[in-house]
GUKOL-791495 format. One record per residue (C-alpha): z, x, y. Coordinates in steps of 0.5 Angstrom, whole numbers, padded with zeros to 4 digits, always signed. Layout:
residues N
ZXY/...
//
This chain:
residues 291
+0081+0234+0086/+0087+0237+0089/+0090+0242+0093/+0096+0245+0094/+0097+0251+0098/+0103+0255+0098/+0103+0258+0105/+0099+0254+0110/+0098+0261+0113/+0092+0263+0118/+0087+0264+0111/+0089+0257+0108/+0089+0253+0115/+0081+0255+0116/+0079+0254+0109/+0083+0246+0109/+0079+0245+0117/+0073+0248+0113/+0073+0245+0107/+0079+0239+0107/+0073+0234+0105/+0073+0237+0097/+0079+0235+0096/+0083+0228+0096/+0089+0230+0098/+0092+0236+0101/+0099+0239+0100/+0101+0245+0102/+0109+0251+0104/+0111+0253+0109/+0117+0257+0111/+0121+0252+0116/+0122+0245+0117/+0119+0247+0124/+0113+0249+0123/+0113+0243+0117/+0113+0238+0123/+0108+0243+0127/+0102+0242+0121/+0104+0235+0118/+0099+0231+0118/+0095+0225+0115/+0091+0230+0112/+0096+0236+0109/+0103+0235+0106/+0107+0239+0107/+0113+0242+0104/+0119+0248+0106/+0118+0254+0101/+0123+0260+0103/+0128+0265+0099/+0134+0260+0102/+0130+0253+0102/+0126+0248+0097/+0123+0242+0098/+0126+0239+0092/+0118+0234+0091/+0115+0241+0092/+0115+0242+0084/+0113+0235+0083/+0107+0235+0089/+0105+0243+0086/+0104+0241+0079/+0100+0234+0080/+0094+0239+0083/+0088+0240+0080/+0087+0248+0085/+0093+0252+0087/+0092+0256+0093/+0096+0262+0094/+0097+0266+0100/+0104+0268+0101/+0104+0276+0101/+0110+0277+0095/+0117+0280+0096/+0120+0287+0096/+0119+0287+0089/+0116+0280+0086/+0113+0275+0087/+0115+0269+0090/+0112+0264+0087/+0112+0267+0080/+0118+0268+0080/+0121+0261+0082/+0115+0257+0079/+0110+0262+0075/+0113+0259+0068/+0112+0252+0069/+0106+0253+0071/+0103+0257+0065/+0107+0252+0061/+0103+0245+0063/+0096+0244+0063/+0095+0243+0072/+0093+0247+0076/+0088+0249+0073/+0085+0253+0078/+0089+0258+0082/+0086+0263+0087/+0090+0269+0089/+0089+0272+0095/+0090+0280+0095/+0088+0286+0099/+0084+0292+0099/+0089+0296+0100/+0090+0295+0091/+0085+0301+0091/+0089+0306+0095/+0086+0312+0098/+0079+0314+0096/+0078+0318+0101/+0072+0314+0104/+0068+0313+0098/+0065+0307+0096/+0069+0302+0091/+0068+0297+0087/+0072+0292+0083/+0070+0295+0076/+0074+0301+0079/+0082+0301+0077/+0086+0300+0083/+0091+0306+0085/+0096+0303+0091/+0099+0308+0095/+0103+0303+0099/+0109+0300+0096/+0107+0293+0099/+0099+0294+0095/+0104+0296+0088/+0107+0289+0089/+0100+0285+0090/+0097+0289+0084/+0103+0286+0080/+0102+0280+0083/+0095+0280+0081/+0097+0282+0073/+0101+0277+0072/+0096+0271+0075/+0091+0273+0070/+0096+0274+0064/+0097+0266+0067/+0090+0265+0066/+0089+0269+0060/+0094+0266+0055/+0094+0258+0058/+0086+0258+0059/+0086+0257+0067/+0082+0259+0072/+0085+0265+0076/+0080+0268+0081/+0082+0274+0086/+0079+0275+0092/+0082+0282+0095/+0082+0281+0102/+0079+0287+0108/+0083+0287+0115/+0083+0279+0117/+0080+0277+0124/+0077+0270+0127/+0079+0266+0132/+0086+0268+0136/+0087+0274+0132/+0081+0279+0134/+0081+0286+0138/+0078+0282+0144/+0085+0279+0145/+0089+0285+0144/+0085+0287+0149/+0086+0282+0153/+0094+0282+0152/+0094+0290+0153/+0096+0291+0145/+0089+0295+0143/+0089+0302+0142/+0085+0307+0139/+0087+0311+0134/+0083+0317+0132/+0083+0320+0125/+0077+0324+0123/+0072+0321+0118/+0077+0314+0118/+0074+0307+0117/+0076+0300+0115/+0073+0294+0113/+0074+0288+0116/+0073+0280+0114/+0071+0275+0119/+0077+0268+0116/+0071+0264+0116/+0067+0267+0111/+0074+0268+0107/+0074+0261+0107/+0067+0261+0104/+0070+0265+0099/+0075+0261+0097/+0070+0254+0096/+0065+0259+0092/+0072+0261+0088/+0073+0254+0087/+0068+0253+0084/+0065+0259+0080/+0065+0256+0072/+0068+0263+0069/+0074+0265+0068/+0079+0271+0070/+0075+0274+0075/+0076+0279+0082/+0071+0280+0088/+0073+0285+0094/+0072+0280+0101/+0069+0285+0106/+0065+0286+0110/+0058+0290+0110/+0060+0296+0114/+0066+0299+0114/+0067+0302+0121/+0072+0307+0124/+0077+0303+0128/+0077+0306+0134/+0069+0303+0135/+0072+0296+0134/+0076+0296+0140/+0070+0300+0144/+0065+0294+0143/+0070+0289+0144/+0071+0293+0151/+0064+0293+0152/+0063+0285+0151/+0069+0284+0156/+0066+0289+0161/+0072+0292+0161/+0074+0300+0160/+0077+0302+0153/+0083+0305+0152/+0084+0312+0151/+0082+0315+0144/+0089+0317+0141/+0089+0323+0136/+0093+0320+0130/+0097+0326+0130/+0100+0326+0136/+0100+0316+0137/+0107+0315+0139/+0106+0308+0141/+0104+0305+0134/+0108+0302+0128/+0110+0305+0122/+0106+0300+0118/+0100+0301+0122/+0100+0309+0121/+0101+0307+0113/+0094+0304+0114/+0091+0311+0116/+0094+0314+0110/+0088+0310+0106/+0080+0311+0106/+0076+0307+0103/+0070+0303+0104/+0070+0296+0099/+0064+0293+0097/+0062+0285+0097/+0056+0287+0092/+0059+0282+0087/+0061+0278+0092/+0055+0276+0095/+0051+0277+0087/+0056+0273+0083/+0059+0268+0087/+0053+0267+0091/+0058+0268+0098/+0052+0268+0104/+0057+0272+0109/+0056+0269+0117/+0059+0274+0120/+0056+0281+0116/+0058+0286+0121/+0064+0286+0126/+0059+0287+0131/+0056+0280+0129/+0063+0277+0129/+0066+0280+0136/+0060+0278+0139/+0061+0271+0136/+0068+0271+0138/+0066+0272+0145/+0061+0268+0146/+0066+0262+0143/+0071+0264+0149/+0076+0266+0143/+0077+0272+0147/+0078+0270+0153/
//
């Protein structure tokens, strides 16, 4: 079986250290010929995929896959991969099987409800509405040309390198406060998990929410990642008053939701290694990845 990821990302590297071995060979995108140089390997072949630069064998390579692995976000208003390859892929018979890495944050603003993927996403955010295009137009691929094109809609990532103890550390935390907010989170392993059940799920067209088990106020994850390092945490911040944040993290506070991995864990069987964010942070830090 083989691979082709487009962007060896942080999802994407996790799942080839964790599941390479299913696959006889590994080729994947990345954005610069820098960063091509950094990842190659006897293992993954890479290739530059950007709006300025292709790698003239990177169609080639992609189209003689047997899985197609998406993870690079779409544009302002399209998707890169569609737009420079969606018509040959569907017009060929490989790949056929495409994972597509989406968001959440397709569901919009359910004012902290429970949501689930028989409801209809309602995005907010213009870079939702472009995931949710992107999502439609995988799964006409898959519907017309008879492929395998699963979605997996991804909560907020966390894992080695990128977790609230390490900004903690850096002095990048903060606890911002918004009444009755909470957000689920995902552990990148079990996201990988996800992807190998994905993979090998016998049905057609199908959408799972990745998340975690509690969906919790932002502001409790910094306090027990503060409490594992026996340090203080930062002061809480009323989201009215926060100057200190970005534009794009304020626009996460806009939406409330809690996303459920029922059909997750029942219909791809998916055992999740790290359920709570406590459980993972714990984990984390035991590992010495906050440190």
């Amino acid at each position: 079986m083989k691979l082709f990821a487009f962007g060896l990302g942080y999802c994407a590297q996790d799942f080839i250290a964790r599941f390479g071995d299913l696959f006889d060979s590994i080729a994947g995108t990345v954005r610069s010929a820098d960063k091509a140089a950094e990842l190659a390997s006897d293992h993954v072949e890479t290739f530059v995929f950007g709006p300025d630069r292709e790698d003239p064998k990177l169609a080639e390579k992609m189209l003689a896959a047997d899985v197609l692995l998406i993870s690079i976000p779409p544009g302002v208003s399209v998707d890169p991969v569609l737009a420079r390859f969606g018509h040959r892929i569907a017009s060929l018979r490989a790949p056929q099987t495409i994972i597509y890495l989406s968001t959440i944050g397709v569901y919009g603003d359910r004012q902290g409800e429970w949501v689930d993927e028989t409801q209809i996403p309602t995005p907010l955010s213009p870079r939702s509405v472009t995931r949710l295009q992107a999502e439609k137009s995988w799964a006409a691929i898959g519907k017309s040309k008879d492929k395998k094109v699963h979605i997996l809609r991804l909560a907020g990532i966390y894992g080695p390198g990128r977790n609230a103890l390490i900004n903690l550390k850096e002095g990048k935390a903060h606890r911002i406060v918004k009444a009755d907010q909470v957000f689920n989170r995902v552990h990148v392993e079990d996201i990988s998990r996800a992807i190998a059940a994905a993979i090998a799920y016998d049905g057609r067209g199908a959408v799972w929410n990745v998340a975690d088990d509690a969906p919790a106020p932002p502001q409790d994850v910094v306090a027990y990642a503060a409490m594992l390092m026996g340090v203080e945490p930062p002061p809480e911040q009323p989201i009215e008053t926060a100057e200190d944040i970005s534009p794009m993290t304020r626009s996460f506070y806009a939406e409330n939701k809690r996303a459920s991995n029922r059909k997750l864990k029942e219909e791809l069987g998916v055992d999740l290694a790290y359920p709570t964010y406590r459980v993972g942070l714990e984990a984390l830090w035991e590992a010495g990845k906050g440190r």
